[in-house]
Short mmCIF file of the C-alpha atoms (twelve columns), coordinates in Angstrom:
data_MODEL
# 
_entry.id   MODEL 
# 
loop_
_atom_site.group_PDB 
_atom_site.id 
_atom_site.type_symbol 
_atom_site.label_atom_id 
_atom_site.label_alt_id 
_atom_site.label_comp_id 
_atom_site.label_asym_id 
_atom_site.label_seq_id 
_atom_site.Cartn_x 
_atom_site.Cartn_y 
_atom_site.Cartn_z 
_atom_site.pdbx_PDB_model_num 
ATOM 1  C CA . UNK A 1  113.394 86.736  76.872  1 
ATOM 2  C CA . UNK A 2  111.794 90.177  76.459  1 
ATOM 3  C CA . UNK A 3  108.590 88.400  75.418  1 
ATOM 4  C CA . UNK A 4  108.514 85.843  78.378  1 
ATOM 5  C CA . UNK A 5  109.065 88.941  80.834  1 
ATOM 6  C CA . UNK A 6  105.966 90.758  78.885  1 
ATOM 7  C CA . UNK A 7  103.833 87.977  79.480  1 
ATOM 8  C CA . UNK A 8  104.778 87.142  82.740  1 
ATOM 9  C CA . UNK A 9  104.061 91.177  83.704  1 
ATOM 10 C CA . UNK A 10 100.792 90.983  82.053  1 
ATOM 11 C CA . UNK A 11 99.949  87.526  84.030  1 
ATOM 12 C CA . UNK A 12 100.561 89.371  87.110  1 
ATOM 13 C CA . UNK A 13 98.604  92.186  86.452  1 
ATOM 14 C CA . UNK A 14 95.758  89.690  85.581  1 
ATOM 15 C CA . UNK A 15 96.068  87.993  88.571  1 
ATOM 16 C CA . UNK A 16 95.910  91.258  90.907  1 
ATOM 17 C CA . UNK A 17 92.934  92.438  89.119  1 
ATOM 18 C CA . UNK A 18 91.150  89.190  90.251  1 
ATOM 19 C CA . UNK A 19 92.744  89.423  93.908  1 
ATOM 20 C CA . UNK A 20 91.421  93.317  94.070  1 
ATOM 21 C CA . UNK A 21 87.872  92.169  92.812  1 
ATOM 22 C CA . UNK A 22 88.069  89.805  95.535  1 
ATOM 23 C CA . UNK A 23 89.661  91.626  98.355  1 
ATOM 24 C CA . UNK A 24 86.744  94.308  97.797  1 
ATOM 25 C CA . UNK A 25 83.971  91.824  97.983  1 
ATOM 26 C CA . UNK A 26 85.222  90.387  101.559 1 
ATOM 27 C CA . UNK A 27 84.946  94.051  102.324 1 
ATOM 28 C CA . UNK A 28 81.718  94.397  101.191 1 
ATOM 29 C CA . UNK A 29 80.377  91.173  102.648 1 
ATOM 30 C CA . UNK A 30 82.373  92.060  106.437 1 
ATOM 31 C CA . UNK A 31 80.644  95.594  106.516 1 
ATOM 32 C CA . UNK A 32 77.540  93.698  105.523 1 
ATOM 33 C CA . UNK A 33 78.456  91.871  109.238 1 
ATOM 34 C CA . UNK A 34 79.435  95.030  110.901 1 
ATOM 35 C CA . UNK A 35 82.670  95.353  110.510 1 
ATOM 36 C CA . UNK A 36 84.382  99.045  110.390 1 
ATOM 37 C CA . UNK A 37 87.036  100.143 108.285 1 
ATOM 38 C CA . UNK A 38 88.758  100.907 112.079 1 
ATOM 39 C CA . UNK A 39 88.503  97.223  112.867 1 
ATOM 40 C CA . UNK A 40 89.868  95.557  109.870 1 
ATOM 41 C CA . UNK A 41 92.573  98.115  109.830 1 
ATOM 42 C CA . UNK A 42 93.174  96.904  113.459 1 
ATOM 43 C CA . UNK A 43 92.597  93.157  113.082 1 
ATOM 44 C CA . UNK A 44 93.816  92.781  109.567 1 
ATOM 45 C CA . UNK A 45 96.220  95.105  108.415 1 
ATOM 46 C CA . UNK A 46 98.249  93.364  105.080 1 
ATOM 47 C CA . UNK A 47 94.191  93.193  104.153 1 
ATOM 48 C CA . UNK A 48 93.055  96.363  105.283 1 
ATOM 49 C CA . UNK A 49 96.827  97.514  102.907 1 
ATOM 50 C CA . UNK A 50 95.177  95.654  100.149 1 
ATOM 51 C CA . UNK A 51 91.755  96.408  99.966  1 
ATOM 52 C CA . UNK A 52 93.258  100.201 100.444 1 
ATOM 53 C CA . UNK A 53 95.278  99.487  97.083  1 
ATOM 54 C CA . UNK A 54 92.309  97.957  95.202  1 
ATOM 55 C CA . UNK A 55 90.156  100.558 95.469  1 
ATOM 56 C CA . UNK A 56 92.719  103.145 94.108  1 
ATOM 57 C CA . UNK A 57 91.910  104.665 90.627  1 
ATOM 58 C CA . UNK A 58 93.914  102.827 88.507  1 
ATOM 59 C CA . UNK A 59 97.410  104.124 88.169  1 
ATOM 60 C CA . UNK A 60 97.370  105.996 91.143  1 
ATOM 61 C CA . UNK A 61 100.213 105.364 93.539  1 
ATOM 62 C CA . UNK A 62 102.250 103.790 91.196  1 
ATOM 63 C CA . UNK A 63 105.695 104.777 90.557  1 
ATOM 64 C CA . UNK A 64 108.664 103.558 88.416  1 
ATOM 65 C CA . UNK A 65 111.784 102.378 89.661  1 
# 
């Protein structure tokens, strides 16, 4: 069981590294269109959250539980 939970961890961290690389690009690609930080914090807040939390130096923020 101890390796199944292992692998499922590191799946998950795989996965979030993709979502981060992605979240930061729509970023990129909405400034490129205008958009302010201000407005997708406004319009889009569980993004705005995210995009916040990708572009973190890795580790930061993170605490055990």
């Amino acid at each position: 069981m101890t390796e199944r939970l292992a692998a499922v961890h590191d799946l998950c961290r795989a996965v979030d590294a993709v979502l981060d690389s992605l979240v930061v690009q729509a970023a990129a690609e909405a400034a490129e269109e205008g958009w302010t930080a201000a407005r997708m914090a406004a319009e889009h807040s569980g993004y705005y959250a995210r995009l916040q939390r990708a572009l973190l130096p890795a580790g930061a923020g993170l605490t055990r539980q």
